[in-house]
C-alpha positions in Angstrom: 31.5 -85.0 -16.2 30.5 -86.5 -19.5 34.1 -85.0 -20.8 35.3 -86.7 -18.0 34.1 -90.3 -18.7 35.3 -89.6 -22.3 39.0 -89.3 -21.2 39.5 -91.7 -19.0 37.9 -94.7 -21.9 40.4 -93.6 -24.1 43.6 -93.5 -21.3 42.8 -97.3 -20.2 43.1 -98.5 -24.5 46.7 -100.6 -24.5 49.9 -98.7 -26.4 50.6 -100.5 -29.6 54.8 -99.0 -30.1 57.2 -97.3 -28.1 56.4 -93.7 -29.9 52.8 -94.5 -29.2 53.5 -95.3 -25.3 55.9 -92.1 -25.2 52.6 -89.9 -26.6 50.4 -92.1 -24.4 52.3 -91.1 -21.6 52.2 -87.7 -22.3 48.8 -88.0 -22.4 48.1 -89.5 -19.1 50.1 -86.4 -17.6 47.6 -84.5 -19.8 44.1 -86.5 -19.2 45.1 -86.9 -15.5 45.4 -83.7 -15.2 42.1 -82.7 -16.8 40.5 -85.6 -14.6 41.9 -84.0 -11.2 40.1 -80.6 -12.5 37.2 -82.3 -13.6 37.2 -84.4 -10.1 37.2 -80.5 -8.0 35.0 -79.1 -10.1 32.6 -82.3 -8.9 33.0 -81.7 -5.4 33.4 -77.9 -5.4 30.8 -76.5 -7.7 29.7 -78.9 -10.9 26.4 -77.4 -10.2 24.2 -74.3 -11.6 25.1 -72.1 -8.4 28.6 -72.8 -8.4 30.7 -68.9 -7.7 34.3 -68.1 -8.0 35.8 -68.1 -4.9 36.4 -63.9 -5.3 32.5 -63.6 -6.2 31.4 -65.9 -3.2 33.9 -63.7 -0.7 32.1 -60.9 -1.7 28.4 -62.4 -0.9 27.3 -63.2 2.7 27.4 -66.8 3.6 24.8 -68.9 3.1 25.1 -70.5 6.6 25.7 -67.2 9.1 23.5 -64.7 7.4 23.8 -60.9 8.7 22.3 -59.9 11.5 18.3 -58.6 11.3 18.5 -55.1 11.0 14.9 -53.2 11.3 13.7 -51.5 8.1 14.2 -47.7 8.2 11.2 -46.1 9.0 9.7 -44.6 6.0 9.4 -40.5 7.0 6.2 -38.7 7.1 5.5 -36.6 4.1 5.6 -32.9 5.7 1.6 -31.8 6.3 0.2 -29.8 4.1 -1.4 -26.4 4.5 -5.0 -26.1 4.0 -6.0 -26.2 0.1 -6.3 -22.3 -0.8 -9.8 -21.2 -0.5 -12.6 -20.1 -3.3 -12.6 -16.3 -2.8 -15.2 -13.9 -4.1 -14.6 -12.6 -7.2 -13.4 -9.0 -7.9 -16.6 -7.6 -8.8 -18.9 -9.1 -5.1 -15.4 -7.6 -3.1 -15.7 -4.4 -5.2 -19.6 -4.6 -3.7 -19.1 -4.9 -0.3 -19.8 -8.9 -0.2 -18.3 -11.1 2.6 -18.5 -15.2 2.4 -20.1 -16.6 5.8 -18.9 -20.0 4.9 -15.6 -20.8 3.4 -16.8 -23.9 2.1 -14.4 -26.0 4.1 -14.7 -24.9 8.0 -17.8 -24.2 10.4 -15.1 -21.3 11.0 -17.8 -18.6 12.4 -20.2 -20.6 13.3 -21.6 -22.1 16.4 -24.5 -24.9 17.1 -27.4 -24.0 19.8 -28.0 -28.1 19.9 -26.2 -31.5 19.3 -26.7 -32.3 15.7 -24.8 -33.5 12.8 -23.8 -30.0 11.3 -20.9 -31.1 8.9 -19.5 -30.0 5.9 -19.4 -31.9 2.4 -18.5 -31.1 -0.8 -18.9 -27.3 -0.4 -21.8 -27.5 1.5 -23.1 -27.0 4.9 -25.4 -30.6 5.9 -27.3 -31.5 9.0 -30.0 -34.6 8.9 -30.4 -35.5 12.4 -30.0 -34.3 16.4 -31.8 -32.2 18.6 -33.6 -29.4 16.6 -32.0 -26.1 16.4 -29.6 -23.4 14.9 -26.4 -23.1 13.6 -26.0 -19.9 14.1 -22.8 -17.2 12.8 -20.8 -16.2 16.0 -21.0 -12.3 14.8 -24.1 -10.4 14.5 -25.5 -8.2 11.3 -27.6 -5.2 11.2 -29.1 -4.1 7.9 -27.6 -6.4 5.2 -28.2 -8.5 1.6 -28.0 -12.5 2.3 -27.7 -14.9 -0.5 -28.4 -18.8 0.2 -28.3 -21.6 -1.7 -30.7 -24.5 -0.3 -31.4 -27.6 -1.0 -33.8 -29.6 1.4 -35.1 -33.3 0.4 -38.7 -34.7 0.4 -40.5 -33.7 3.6 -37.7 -31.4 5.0 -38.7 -29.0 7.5 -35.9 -26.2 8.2 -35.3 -22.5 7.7 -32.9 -19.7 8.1 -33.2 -17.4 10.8 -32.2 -13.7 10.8 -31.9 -11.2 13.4 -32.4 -13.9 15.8 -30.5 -14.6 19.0 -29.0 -17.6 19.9 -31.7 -19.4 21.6 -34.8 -18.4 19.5 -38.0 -18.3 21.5 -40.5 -17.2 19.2 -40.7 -16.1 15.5 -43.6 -13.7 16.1 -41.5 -11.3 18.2 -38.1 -11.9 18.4 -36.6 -13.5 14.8 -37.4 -13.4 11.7 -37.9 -16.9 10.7 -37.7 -17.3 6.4 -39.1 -20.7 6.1 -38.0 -23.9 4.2 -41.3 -26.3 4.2 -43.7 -28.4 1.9 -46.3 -26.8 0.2 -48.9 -28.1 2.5 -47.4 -26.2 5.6 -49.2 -22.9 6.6 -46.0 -20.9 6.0 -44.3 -22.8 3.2 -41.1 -21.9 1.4 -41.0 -18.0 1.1 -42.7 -17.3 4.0 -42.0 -15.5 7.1 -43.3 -18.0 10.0 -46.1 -16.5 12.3 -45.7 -13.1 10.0 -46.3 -13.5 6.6 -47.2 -16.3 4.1 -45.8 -16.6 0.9 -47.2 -18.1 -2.6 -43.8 -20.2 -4.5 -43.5 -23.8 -6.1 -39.9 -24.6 -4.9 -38.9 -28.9 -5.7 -37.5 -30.8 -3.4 -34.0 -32.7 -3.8 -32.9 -29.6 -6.0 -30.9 -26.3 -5.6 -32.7 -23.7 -5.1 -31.4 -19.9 -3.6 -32.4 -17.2 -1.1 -32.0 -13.3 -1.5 -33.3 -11.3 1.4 -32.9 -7.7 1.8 -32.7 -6.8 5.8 -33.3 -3.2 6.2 -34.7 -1.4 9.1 -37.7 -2.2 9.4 -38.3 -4.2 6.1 -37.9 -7.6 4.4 -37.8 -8.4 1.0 -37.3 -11.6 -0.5 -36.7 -13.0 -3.8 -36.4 -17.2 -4.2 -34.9 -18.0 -7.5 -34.7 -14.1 -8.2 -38.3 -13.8 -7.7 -39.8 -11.6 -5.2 -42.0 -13.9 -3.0 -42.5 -11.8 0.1 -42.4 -8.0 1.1 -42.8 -7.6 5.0 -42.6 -4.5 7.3 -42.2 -5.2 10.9 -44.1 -2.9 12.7 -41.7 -3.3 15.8 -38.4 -4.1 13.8 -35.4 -6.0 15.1 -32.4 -4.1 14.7 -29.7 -6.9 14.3 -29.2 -10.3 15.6 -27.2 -13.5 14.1 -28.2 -15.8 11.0 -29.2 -19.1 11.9 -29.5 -22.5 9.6 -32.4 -24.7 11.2 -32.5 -28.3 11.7 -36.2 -29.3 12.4 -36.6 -32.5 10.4 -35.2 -34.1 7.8 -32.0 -33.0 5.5 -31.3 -30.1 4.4 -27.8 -28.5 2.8 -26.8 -25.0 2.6 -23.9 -23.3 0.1 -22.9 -20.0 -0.9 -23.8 -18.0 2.1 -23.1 -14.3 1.5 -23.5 -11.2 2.8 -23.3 -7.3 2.3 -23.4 -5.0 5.0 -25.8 -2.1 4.0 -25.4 1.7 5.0 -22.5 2.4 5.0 -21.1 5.8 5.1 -17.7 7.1 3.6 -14.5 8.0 5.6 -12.3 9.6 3.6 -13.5 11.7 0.7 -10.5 11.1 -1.7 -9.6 14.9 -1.7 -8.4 15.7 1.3 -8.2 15.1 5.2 -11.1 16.4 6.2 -12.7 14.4 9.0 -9.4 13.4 10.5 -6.6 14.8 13.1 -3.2 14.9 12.0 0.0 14.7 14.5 2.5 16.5 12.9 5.0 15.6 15.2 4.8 12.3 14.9 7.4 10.8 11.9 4.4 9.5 9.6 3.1 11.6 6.9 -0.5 11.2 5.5 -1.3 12.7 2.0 -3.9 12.5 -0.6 -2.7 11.1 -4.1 -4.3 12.2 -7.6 -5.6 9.0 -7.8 -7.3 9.6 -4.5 -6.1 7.5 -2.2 -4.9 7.5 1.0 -0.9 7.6 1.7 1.0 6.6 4.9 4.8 7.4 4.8 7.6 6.3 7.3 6.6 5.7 11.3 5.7 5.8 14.3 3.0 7.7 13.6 -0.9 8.0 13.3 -4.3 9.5 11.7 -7.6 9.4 13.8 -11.1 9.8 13.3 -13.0 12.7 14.6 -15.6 10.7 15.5 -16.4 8.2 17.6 -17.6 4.2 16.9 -18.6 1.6 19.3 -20.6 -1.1 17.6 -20.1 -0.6 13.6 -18.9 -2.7 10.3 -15.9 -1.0 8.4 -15.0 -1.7 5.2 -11.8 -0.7 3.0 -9.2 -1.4 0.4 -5.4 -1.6 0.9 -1.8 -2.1 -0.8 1.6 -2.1 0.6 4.1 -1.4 -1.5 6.9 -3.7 -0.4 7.3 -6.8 1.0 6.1 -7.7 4.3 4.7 -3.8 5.8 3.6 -3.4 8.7 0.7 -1.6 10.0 -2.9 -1.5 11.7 -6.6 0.0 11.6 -7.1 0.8 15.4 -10.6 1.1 16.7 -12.5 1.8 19.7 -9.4 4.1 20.6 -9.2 6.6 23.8 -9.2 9.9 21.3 -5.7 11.9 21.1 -3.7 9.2 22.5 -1.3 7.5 20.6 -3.0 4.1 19.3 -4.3 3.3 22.3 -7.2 1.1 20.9 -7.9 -2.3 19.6 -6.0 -2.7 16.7 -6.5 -4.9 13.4 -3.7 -6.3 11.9 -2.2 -5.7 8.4 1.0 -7.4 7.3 1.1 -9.9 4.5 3.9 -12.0 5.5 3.6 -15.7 6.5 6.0 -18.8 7.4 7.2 -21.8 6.1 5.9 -21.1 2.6 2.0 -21.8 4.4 -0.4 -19.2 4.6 -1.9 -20.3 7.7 1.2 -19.5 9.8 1.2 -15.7 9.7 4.7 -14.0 10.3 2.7 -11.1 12.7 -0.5 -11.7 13.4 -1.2 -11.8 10.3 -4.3 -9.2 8.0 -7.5 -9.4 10.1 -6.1 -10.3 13.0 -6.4 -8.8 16.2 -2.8 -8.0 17.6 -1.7 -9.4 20.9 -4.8 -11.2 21.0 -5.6 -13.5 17.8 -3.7 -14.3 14.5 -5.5 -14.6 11.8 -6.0 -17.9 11.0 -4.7 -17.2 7.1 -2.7 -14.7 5.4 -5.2 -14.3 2.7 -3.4 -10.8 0.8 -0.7 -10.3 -1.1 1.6 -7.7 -0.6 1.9 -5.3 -4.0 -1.8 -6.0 -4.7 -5.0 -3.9 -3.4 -7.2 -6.2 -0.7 -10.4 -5.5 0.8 -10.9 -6.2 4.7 -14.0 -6.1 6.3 -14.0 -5.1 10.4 -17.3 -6.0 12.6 -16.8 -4.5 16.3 -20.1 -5.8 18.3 -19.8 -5.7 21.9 -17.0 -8.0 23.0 -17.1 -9.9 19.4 -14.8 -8.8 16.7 -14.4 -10.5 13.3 -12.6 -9.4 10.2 -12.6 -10.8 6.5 -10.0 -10.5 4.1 -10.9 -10.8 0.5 -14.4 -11.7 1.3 -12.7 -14.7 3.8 -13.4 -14.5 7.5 -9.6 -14.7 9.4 -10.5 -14.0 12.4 -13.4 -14.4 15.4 -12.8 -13.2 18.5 -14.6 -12.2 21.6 -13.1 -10.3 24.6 -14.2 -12.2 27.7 -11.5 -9.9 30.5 -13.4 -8.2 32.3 -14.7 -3.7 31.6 -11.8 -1.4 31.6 -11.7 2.3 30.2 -8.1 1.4 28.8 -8.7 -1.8 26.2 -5.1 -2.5 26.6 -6.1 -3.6 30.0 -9.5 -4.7 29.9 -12.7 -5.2 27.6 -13.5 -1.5 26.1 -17.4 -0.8 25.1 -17.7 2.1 24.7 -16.8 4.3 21.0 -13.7 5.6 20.7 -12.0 6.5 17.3 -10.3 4.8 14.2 -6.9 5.8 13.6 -4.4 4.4 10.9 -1.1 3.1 11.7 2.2 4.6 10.3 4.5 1.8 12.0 7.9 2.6 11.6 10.1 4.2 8.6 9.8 1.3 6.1 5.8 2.4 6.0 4.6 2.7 2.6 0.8 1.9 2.5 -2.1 3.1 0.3 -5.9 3.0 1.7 -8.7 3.5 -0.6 -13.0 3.3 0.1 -12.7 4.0 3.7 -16.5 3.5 4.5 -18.5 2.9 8.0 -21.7 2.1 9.3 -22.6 2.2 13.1 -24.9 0.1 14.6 -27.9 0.6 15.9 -28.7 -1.5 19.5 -31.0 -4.2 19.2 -34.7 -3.6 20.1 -37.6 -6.0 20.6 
């Protein structure tokens, strides 16, 4: 506007000759001009916000703004699978170990009371509730159990084996390995009501079981010490592993086992010990490197003899991409895979483990998946089988998969019914894409549970 001002001053000055009014008037067509422009750009836009008419047709007005339209809702990140789980190294699975607690789940275990059983950071913690166990769902007969402890100031608790679910009394029908102060009459070490045991053990610090359950003997070693060595004169055959809560807090990591006794299946050389059907499309050899070969499908090898309550342990590699095939146990003898079968086949969904394509290895087929497809395909994996009673369990890699119990009611036939009594094992040829190796075939049956 200033520029403006400074025309106008100088339109008003009086003409002094004719030339000078002819250039003045050529002015005033000029300044009037520029005042008209300077006069719209006043009213339309002299001003710091001021738009070309194009630019502001391409902006929403000021005065009718658009309609409120609600914010797309942000979608939900897809859920993740379970982080992988810490498996047992090569040389435990070469062993026979299995892990009890997968350091994530109370998958396998069950509590007798209401109390805070939880788990954090790795470990298994209770600190108050009703006393009692936390027991495992499957039973053990003759084993090796490692624990790691670590129970604060004035903790009273224990770990229980060969106990039921409900223990009564410690004297006659557990075996209770104590976890108490110094001052108690069956401290740390100790078998309560059995045996007393002389260790220093501090509290608020790691510290870690091994007991040896065999027959009728218990051996223990705290901090790979030997601190007790107790023979039962009336032994307990088998039972379930309990974690006490009886006062105070106590936390409980790296719970492993190894089953003890067992007894080979296959002696790497031939096929002695098991019935061949010829006539059936699968064909079972014996490689050089003494394993076990299944060929092509349907088709089966079975056990002479006969298991009812037992804990199986093997090795196995497919050689392709999502086989199919199955250990079958508890089976009516000479007919074809009639028999409770555990699962193997590798493949799994969705790019997550925990949504097996089949079942899934270690679980029981037509009845529970596994709840992870732990295996690869192309690569040996161990798998561990417990039949007891109705329960069944299977680990993979030292990992539990599955726990399941039978609760339909007796029938000879377990296709139709719950099947106690011992039938064979039998390995699955499945169909003509079979091409499956089996290695350490070993098995232990159990003995019934005495008091």
């Amino acid at each position: 506007m200033l520029l403006c001002r400074n025309y106008l001053a100088f339109a008003v000055q009086k003409p002094r000759s004719f030339r000078e009014a002819g250039f003045l008037g050529s002015f005033f067509r000029i300044a009037f001009g520029i005042l008209g422009l300077c006069l719209a750009v006043g009213l339309f836009g002299c001003s710091p916000a001021a738009q070309h008419p194009q630019a502001a047709a391409n902006q929403p007005a000021a005065a009718a703004p658009a309609p409120s339209v609600a914010p797309t809702p942000e979608a939900k990140p897809a859920s993740k699978p379970d982080p992988d789980p810490v498996l047992l190294g090569s040389e435990e699975l070469a062993e026979g170990w299995i892990s009890l607690f997968d350091g994530q789940t109370l998958f396998g275990w069950k509590a007798d009371s209401q109390a805070d059983w939880r788990v954090e950071d790795g470990t298994i913690v209770v600190s108050s509730g009703e006393k009692g166990l936390l027991y495992t769902t499957t039973q053990f007969c003759n084993y090796v159990l490692k624990v790691d402890f670590r129970a604060e100031q004035g903790t009273n608790s224990g770990i229980f084996l060969h106990t039921p679910p409900k223990k009564q009394e410690p004297a006659t029908d557990c075996y209770e390995l104590n976890i108490a102060q110094a001052d108690n009459p069956f401290p740390t070490g100790s078998l309560v009501e059995r045996q007393k045991a002389e260790a220093e053990v501090t509290s608020g610090q790691w510290h870690s079981y091994e007991v040896t359950v065999d027959g009728d003997r218990v051996l223990v070693k705290l901090d790979g010490q030997q601190v007790l060595d107790y023979t039962d004169p009336k032994p307990l055959r088998r039972g379930h592993i309990g974690l006490q809560l009886n006062s105070g807090r106590i936390a409980f990591r790296n719970i492993r086992l190894k089953p003890l006794g067992l007894n080979s299946l296959f002696n790497g050389r031939d096929l002695e010990g098991w019935k061949t059907y010829p006539k059936m499309p699968s064909k079972f050899t014996v490689t050089e490197a003494g394993e076990l070969h299944v060929e092509n499908g349907r088709g089966q090898l079975e056990s002479e003899g006969s298991y009812g309550d037992f804990a199986l342990q093997l090795e196995c590699q497919t050689h392709a991409p999502r086989l199919n095939s199955g250990l079958f146990f508890r089976c009516i003898p000479g007919e074809e895979m009639n028999g409770y079968e555990c699962q193997i086949h590798n493949g799994f969904q969705n790019d997550d483990r925990t949504q097996p394509q089949d079942c899934g290895t270690g679980g029981f087929f037509r009845r529970q998946n596994a709840r992870r497809v732990v295996a690869d395909d192309l690569k040996w994996f161990h798998m561990t089988l417990i039949a007891d009673g109705p329960h069944m369990a299977a680990w993979v890699n030292g990992y539990q998969v599955s726990d399941w119990t039978d609760d339909r009611p007796a029938h000879e036939n377990p296709r139709k019914g719950l099947r106690l009594e011992p039938g064979t094992i039998m390995i699955q040829g499945h169909d003509p894409t079979t091409n499956i190796s089996f290695r350490n075939l070993r098995i232990v049956e159990w003995a019934q549970r005495s008091l």
